[in-house]
FIKOLZA-1660 file (N, C-alpha, C; in steps of 0.1 Angstrom, whole numbers, plus 5000, padded with zeros to 4 digits):
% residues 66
   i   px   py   pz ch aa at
   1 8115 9246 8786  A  X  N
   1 8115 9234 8779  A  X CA
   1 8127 9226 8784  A  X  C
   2 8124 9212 8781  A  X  N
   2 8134 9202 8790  A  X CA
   2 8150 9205 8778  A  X  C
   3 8159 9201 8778  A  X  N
   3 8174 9202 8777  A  X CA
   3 8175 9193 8762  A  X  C
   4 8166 9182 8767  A  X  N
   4 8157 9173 8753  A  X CA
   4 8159 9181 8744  A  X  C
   5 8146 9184 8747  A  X  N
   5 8141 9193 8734  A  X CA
   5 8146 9206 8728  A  X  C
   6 8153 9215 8738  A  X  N
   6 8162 9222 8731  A  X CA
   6 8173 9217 8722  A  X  C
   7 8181 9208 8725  A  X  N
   7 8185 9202 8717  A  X CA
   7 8184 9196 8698  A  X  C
   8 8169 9199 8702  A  X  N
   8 8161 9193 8691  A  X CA
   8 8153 9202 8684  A  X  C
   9 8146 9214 8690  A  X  N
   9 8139 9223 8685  A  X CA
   9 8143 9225 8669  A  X  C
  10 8154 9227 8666  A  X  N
  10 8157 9231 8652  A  X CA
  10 8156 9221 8641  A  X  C
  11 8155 9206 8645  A  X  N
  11 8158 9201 8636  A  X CA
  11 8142 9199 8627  A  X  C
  12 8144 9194 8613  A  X  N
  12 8141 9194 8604  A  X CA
  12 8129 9182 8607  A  X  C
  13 8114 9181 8611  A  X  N
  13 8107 9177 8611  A  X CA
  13 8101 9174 8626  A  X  C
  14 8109 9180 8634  A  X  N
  14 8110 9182 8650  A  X CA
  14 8094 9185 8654  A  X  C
  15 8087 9174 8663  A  X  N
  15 8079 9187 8670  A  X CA
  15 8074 9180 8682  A  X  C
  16 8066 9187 8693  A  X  N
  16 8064 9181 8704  A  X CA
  16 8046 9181 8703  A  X  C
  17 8045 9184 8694  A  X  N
  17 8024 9183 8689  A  X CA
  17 8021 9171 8689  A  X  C
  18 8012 9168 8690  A  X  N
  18 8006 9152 8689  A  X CA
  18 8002 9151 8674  A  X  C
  19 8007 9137 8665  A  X  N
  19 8005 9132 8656  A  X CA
  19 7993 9142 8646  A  X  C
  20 7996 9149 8632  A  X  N
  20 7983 9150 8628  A  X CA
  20 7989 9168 8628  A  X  C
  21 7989 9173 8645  A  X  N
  21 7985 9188 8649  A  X CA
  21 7998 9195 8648  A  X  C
  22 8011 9195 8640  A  X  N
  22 8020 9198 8632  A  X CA
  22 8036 9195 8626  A  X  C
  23 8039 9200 8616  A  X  N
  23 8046 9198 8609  A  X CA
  23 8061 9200 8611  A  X  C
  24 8063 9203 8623  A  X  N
  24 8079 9207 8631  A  X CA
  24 8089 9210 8620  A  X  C
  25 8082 9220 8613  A  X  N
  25 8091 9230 8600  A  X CA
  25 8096 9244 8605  A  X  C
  26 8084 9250 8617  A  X  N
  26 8085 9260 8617  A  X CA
  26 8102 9266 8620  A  X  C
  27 8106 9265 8630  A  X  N
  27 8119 9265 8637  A  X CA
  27 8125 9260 8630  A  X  C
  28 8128 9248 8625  A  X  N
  28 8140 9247 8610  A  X CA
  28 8141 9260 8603  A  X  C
  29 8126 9262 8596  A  X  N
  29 8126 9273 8584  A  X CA
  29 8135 9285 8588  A  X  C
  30 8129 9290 8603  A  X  N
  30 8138 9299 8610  A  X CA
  30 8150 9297 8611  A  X  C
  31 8156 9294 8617  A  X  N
  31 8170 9286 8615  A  X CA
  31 8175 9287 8604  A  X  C
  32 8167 9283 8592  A  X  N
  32 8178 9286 8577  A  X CA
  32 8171 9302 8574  A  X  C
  33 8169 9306 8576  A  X  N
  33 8163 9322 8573  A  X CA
  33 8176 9331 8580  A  X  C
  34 8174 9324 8588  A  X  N
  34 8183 9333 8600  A  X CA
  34 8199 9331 8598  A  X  C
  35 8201 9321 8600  A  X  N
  35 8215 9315 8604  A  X CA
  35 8218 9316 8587  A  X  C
  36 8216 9306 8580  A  X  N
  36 8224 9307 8564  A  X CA
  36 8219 9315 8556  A  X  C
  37 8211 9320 8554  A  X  N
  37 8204 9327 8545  A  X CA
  37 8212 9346 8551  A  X  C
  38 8211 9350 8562  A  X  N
  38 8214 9361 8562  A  X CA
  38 8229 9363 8576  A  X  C
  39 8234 9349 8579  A  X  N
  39 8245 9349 8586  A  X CA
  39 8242 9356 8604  A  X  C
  40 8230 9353 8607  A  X  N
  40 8225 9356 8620  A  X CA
  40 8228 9344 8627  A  X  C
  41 8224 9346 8646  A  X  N
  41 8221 9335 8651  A  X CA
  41 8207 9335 8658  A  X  C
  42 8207 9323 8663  A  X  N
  42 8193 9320 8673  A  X CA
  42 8199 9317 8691  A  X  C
  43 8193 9324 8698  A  X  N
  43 8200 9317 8712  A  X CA
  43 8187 9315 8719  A  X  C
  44 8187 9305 8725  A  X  N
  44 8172 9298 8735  A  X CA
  44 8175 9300 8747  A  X  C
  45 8169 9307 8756  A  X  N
  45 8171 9307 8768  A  X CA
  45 8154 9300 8775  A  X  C
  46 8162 9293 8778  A  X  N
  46 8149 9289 8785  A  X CA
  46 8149 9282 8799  A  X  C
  47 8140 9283 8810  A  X  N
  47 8134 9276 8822  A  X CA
  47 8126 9270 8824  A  X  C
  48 8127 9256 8823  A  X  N
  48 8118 9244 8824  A  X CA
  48 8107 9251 8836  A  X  C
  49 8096 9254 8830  A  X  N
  49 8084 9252 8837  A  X CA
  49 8081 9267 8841  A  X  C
  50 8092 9279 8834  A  X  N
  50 8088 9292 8839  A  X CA
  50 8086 9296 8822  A  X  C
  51 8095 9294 8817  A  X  N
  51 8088 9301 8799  A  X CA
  51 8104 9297 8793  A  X  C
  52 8101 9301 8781  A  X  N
  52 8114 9302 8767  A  X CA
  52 8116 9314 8764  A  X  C
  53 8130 9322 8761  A  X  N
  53 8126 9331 8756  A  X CA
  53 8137 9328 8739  A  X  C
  54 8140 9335 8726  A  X  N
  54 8144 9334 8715  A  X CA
  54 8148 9346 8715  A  X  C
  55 8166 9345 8709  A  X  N
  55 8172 9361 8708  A  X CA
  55 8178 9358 8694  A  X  C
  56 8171 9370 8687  A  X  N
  56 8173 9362 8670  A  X CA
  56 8183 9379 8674  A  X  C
  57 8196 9376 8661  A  X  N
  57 8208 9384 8659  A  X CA
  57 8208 9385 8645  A  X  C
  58 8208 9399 8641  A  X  N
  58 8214 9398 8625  A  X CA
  58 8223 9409 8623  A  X  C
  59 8234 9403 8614  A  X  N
  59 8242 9417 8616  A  X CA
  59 8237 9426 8606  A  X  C
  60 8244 9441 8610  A  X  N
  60 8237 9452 8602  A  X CA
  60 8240 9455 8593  A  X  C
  61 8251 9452 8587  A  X  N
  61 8260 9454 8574  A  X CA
  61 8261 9440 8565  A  X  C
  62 8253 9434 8551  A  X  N
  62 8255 9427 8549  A  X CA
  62 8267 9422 8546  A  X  C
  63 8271 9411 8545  A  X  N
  63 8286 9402 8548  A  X CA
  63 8291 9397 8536  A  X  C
  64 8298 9401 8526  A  X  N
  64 8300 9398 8514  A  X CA
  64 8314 9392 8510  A  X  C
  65 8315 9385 8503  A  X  N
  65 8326 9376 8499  A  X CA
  65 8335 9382 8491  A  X  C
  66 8350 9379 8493  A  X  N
  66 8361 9387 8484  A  X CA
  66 8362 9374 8477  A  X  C
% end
C-alpha cells in the first residue's frame, strides 16, 4: 500500500472502497481494541505492490494503575 494510505489506514471513517462498498471502521475499531482498550500496538509493514503484512502486540501481564 502507497505511504498515503498507511498514513491513513487507521483513521476513523478511512477507506479505499468505492462509495456505498464500505464503512472504513474496520481498522479504527482495531486500533481502539488494541492500542487503548488493552495497551497493545499495531505495526504495518508493507510493499507497495508485493502485499501488507499487520503485527498486532499485547502485553501479557495486564497493566494496572497505582
Amino acid at each position: 500500500m502507497s505511504e498515503s494510505v498507511q498514513q491513513q489506514i487507521f483513521e476513523h471513517l478511512f477507506t479505499t472502497k468505492a462509495v456505498g462498498k464500505g464503512t472504513g471502521l474496520g481498522l479504527a475499531i482495531t486500533r481502539q481494541i488494541v492500542v487503548e482498550k488493552h495497551q497493545g500496538a499495531i505495526e504495518v509493514n508493507s510493499v507497495l505492490g508485493e502485499g501488507t503484512e499487520f503485527v498486532i502486540s499485547l502485553p501479557a501481564k495486564a497493566l494496572t494503575s497505582s
